[in-house]
N, C-alpha and C positions, 0 to 999 in steps of 0.2 A: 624717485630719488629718496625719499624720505623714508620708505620702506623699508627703501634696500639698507639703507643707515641705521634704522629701529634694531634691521633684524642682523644689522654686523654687530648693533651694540650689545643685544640679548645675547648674542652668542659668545662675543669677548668675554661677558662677566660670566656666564654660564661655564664657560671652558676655564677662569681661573676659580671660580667658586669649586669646581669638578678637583683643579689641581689640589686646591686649599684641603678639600674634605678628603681627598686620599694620602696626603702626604702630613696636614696638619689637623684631624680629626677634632681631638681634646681641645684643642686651641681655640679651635673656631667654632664647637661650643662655647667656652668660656667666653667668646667674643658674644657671638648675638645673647648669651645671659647675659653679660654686665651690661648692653646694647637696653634690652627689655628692662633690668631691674634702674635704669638712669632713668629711662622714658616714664617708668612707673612710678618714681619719687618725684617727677615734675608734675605729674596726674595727681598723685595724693594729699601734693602740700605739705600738710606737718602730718608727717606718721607718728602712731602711736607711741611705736617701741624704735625710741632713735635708736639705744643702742645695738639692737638684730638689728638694723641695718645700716651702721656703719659696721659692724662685723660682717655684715652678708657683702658690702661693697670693697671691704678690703679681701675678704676670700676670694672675690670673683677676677677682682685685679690684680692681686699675687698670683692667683691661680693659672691667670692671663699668660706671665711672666713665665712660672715655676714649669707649664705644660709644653711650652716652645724648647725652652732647655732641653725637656727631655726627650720630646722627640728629634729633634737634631741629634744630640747624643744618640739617642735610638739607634738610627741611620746607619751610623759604623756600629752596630753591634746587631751579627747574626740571630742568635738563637732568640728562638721567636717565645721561648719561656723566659729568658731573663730580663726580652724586655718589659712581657706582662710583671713581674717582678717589680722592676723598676719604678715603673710608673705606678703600679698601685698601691706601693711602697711611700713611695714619697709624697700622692695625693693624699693619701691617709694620712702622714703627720700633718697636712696644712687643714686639713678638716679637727683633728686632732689640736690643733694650733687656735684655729677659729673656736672651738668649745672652751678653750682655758679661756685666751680673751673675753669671751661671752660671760663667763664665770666671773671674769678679775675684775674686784671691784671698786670704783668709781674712787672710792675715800683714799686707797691705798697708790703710791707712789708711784708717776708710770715710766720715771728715769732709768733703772732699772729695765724694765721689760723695753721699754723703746730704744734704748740703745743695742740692744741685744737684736731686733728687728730689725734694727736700721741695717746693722752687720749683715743679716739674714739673706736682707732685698741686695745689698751690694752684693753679694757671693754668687746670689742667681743671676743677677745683671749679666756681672763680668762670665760666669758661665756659656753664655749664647755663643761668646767669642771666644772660648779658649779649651772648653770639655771635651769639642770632635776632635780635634786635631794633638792628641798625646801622643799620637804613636810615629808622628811627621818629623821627619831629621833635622827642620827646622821649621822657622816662624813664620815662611813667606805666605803659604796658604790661610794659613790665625789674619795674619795680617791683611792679603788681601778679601777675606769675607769678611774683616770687622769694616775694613774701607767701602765695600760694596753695602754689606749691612745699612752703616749709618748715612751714606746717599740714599739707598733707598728707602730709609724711613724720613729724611728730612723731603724726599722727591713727593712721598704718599702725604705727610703733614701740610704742605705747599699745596696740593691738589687738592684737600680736603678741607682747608681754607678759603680757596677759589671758589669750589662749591659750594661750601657753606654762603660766603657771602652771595655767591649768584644766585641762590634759593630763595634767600633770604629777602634780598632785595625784589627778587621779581612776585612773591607773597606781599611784601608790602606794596608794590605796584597797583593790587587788584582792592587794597585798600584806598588809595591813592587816588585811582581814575575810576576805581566804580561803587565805591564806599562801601565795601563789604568789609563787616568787622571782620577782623582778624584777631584769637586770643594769642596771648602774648606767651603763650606754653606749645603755640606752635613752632615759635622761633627755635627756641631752647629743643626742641622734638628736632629741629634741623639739625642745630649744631652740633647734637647728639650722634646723630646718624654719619653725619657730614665728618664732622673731627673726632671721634671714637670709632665708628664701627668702620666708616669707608678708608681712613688710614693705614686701621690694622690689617683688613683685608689685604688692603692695597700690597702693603709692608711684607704680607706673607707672599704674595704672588709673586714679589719682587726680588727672595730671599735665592743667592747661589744653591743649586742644588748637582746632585750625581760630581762631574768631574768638576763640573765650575765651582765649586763648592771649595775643591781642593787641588785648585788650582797652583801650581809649581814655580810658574813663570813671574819674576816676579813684574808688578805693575807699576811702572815711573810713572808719580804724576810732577811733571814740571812746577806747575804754580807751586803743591807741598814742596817739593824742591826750594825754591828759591824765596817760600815765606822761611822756612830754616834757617839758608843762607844768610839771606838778606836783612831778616826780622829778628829772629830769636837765637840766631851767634852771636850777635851784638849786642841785644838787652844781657843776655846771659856773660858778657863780656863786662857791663857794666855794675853788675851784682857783683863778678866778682874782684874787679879793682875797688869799687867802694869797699866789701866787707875785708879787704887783703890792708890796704890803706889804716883801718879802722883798727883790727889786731894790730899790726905796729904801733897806733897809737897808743891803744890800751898796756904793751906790752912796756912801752916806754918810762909810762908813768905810772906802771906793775898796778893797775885799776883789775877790778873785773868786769866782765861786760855787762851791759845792761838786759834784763830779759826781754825787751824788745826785739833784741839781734837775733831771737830765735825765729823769727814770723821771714825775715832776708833770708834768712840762712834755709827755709823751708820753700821761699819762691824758688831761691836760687836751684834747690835738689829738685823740685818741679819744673823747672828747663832743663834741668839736664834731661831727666827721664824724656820728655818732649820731645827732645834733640836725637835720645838716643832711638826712640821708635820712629821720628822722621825721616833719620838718616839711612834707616833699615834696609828698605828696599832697594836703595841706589847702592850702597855699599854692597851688597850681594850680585848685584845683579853687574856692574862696573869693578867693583873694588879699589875705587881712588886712593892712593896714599894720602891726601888729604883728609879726606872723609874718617878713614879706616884712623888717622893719627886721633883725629877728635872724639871718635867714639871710645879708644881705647882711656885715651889719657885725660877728657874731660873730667870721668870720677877722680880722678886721681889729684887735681888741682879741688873738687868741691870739697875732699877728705879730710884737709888740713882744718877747714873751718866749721865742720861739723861739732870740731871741741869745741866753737867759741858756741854754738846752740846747748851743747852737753853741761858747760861751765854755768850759762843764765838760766839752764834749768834747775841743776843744782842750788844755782845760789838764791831763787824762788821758793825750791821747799826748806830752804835751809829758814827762810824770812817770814814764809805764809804757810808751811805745812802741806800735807796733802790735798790732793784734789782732785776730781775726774779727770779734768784738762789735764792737768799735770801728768798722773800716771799715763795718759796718752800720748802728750807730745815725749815724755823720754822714750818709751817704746817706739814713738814715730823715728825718736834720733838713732836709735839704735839700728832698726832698719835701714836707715838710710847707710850707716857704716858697712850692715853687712850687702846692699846694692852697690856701693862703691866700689867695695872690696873685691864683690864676685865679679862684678863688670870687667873691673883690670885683668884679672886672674884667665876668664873665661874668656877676653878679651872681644867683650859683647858681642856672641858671636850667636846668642839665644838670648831674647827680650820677654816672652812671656811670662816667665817666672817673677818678672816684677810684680804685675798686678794680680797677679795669683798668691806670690808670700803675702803680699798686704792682706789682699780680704783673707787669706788663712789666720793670719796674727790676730786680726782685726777680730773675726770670730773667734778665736782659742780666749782673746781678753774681755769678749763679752757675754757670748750666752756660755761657758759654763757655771755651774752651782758656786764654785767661787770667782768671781770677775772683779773688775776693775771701781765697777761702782758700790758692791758688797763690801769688797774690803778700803776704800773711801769710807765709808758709812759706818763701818765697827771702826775703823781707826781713830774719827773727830770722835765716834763715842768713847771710844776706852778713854782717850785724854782730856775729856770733861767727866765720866766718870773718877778719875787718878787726881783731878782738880777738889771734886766735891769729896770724893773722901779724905784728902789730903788736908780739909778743912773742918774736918770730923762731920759731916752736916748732915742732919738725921731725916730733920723734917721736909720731905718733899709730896709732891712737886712744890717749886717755889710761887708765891704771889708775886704781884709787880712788886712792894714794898721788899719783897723777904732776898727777889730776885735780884733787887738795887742793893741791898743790905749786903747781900755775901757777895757780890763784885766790889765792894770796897774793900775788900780783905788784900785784895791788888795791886798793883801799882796802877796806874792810868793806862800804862800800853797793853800788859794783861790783861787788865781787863776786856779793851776792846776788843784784843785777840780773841780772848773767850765767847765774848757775844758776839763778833763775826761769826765764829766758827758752829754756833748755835742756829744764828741765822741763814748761814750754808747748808745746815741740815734741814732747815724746815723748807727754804724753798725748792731743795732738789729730792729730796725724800720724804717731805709731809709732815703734818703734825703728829705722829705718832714716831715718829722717829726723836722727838723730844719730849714727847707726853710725860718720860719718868720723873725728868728733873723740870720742865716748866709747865705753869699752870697757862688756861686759852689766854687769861686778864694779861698776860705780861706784854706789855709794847716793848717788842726787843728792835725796833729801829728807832723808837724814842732814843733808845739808849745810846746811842751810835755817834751822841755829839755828848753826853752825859759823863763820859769819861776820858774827854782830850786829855794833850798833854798842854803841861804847863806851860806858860811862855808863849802859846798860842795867840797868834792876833786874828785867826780866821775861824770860824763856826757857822756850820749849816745842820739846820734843825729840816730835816725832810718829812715829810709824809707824802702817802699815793695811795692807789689803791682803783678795783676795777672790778665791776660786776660780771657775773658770769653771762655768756651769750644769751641764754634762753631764762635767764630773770625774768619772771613775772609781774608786770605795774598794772596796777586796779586802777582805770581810769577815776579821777574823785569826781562828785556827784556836784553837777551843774556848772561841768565845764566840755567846751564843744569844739574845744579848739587847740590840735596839738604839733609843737616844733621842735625841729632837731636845734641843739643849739652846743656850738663849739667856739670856747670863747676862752682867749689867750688874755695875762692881765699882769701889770707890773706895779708896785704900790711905790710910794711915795715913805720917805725916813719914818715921817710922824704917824704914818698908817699902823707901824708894824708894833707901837704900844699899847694897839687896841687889842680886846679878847678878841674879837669878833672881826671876821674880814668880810668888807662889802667887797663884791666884783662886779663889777656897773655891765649889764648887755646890752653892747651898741647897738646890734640890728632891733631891739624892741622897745630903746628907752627905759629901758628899767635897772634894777639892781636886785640880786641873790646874793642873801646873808648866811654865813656860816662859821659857825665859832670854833675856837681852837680845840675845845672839850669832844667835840665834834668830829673833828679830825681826828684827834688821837683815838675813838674811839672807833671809826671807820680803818683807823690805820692796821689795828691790829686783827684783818681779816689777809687770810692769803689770798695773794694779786689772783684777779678771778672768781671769788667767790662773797665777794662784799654784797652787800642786799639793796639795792636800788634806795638811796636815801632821801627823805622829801626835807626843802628846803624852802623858808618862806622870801618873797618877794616883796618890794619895796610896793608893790601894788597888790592891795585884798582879794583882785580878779584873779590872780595869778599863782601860779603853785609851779615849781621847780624839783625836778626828781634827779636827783646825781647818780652817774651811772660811772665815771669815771675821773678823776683829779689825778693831779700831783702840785705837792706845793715846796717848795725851796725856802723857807726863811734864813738868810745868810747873811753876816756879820764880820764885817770887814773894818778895820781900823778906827774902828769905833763908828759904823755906820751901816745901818740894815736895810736891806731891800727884799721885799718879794716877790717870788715869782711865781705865778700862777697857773695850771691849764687844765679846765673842769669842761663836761662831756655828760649833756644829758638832755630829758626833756623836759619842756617849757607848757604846761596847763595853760589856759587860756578862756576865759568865760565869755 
């Protein structure tokens, strides 16, 4: 009995490993390579050259991605030249891809190229489910293999969990009743195999192929049916009497809306689309007049209130100027006009072109040579350039003094506008995005309460800041004993006129001093690359190393409290 089981199981995997390697080749190399290069970073520990290998681990898992695409698309394409083309085409630019990365370096901005990537992985995502099926009179077949698809990948992730845990467990068993060590790099070897390699497998075995693939008929599933009905005509019902209610209000008392109403007004376009691809297949396959009224005339009700997103967007750059987010969500509002629009028109009668325009947009506004985050970036500059020369100002970069000095030429709101807009650059684009006009000495979030406006009864003086992951700490010499230690701390009125803040650690009985000088001086490193700070203790045994704070000193109607939360380790002799 046990045999006969062995050799039904060798043979199931045998016959779908057979299918995998003639139908998904590239793939499932890419599979047992990323398999092999995981198992070998758990083997190694700390590899030399981290960076080859987070570049070798993102090539292998794009590549993962980027090779399924293409042979599905493959599949409906004959000539057996265009599709070596293909493929050897577009493997090459991610190799090509991987070499820039590998090149790009560390100091320099990765806003820019990561959003640009991000776009990248989305376009191949939504590819799996929508590049075979262009030439189909409509979306039933897209749709039922993306329905098929993502069952059976959550069916393989399910099963490759069950196994992982059952391996897992029954390895530690032999630990358990017979005391054989077990290293703990075996586990991780499981959950490798178990939730990476057996899923993907899995996933691919499971994938519709020949007619099922493109499959006509379309596929009712009841429960999606009646989560629609039941669940998301309703909430979607209540988005839009709230935000309908809300325009009359604002309309009444001629206000503008607030930019919060943009974040509603984006659920609400995210149920509809919901709605319209749930309703898809019953609508085809039945054609309710009900159904068919909602999907035509739903955009048509979200249309009206897309101006109150379009107006709070406007009236944000009109307030705060440009910004990544900004230049994105109008392009999102924009979209959404022209999805409403074509939905009516076309009267939903084809859905794939939704999430197809997006990721098209989505990439035309990020990876080309001029994108959305480059012109961001020359924009804040040109208008602190048109500031500094507007103020004839010769000598740059500025000091912290020279830095203070020419923000007084301002009013109080200009200025902070200024140094917002300073500090926008440095944390999305780097120090060298301001390097012309400020010097490393300038604490430009010092400044950030340094030029309120008058009249003001509230003030919060902030500092933070955060070591980089792989910070280096030198054990100090003739201490043998070390703890993690995460310690939250709120001061008292009369605390906050001292230089120096004690923060008492309840789990050791002790107390770590750190003074304000200290602070500002840690403050002015970018979040992530602050240098592990050593800190003396209330006991001579003891040495404290700061890896990560933030402090709030804030100033309320004439009365200050702090707030404290520091992150780091504890020496101990």
């Amino acid at each position: 009995m046990l045999r006969h089981w062995l050799q039904k199981t060798i043979q199931t995997f045998n016959g779908a490993l057979q299918i995998n390697l003639k139908r998904f080749p590239i793939t499932l190399f890419f599979i047992l390579s990323l398999t092999c290069y995981l198992c070998y970073l758990v083997a190694a520990d700390q590899p030399e050259n981290k960076k080859l290998y987070w570049i070798l681990g993102y090539y292998l898992s794009v590549g993962t991605l980027l090779s399924l695409s293409l042979h599905l698309w493959c599949e409906e394409i004959k000539s057996l030249i265009k599709k070596s083309i293909i493929q050897t085409g577009a493997h090459a630019l991610l190799i090509a891809d991987a070499f820039y990365l590998y090149s790009y370096s560390y100091e320099k901005s990765f806003t820019e190229i990561g959003i640009a990537h991000g776009a990248g992985l989305l376009a191949i995502g939504l590819s799996i489910f929508f590049l075979s099926f262009l030439k189909e009179k409509n979306d039933i077949p897209s749709w039922n293999f993306a329905v098929s698809s993502i069952t059976s990948c959550i069916t393989a992730n399910l099963i490759g969990c069950v196994m992982s845990c059952g391996i897992s467990l029954l390895v530690l068993s032999l630990h358990k009743l017979f005391n054989i060590d077990i290293d703990t790099r075996y586990y991780l070897y499981i959950v490798i195999i178990c939730n990476v390699c057996l899923p993907l497998l899995l996933f691919l075995g499971l994938l519709p192929s020949r007619q099922e693939k493109h499959n006509t008929f379309p596929l009712l599933h009841s429960f999606l049916n009646n989560v629609i009905h039941y669940l998301f005509l309703p909430l979607t019902g209540g988005y839009l009497i709230v935000l309908y209610i809300y325009a009359l209000r604002i309309l009444a008392s001629w206000e503008l809306p607030i930019g919060w109403v943009s974040w509603l007004v984006i659920a609400l376009m995210t149920g509809c689309i919901a709605i319209e691809f749930g309703l898809y297949p019953t609508r085809i396959a039945h054609g309710k007049r009900m159904d068919e009224l909602i999907a035509r005339w739903l955009p048509a009700f979200v249309l009206p209130l897309l101006c109150l997103m379009t107006i709070g967007i406007i009236r944000r750059f009109n307030d705060y100027g440009v910004t990544i987010n900004r230049l994105y969500l109008i392009t999102l509002n924009v979209w959404c006009y022209f999805v409403c629009i074509t939905l009516i028109l076309i009267k939903a009668k084809r859905i794939n072109w939704i999430p197809v325009s997006f990721s098209i947009i989505f990439l035309l506004t990020s990876i080309l040579p001029v994108n959305y985050s480059s012109i961001t970036q020359k924009t804040i500059q040109n208008e602190i350039n048109k500031e500094i020369q507007n103020t004839q100002q010769k000598k740059l970069p500025f000091s912290h003094e020279e830095y203070t000095q020419w923000l007084k030429n301002f009013s109080s709101a200009k200025a902070q506008s200024i140094n917002e807009k300073i500090i926008y650059l440095y944390e999305w684009f780097g120090k060298e995005s301001i390097a012309q006009w400020i010097d490393e000495n300038v604490s430009l979030y010092m400044l950030r309460t340094e030029f309120k406006n008058e009249g003001e009864t509230q003030g919060t003086t902030s500092y933070s800041g955060k070591s980089a992951s792989e910070a280096f700490i030198n054990i100090p010499d003739g201490y043998d004993k070390l703890q993690y230690v995460n310690q939250y701390y709120v001061s008292t009125n009369d605390e906050c006129e001292k230089q120096i803040l004690a923060i008492p650690l309840q789990q050791e009985n002790d107390t770590v001093y750190i003074s304000y000088q200290t602070l500002e001086k840690l403050n002015q490193y970018k979040y992530g690359e602050m240098p592990p700070a050593e800190l003396k203790c209330n006991s001579n045994r003891k040495i404290f190393y700061l890896t990560e704070f933030s402090v709030e000193n804030t100033t309320e109607n004439n009365k200050k409290h702090i707030q404290v939360s520091i992150n780091g380790y504890l020496f101990s002799k």
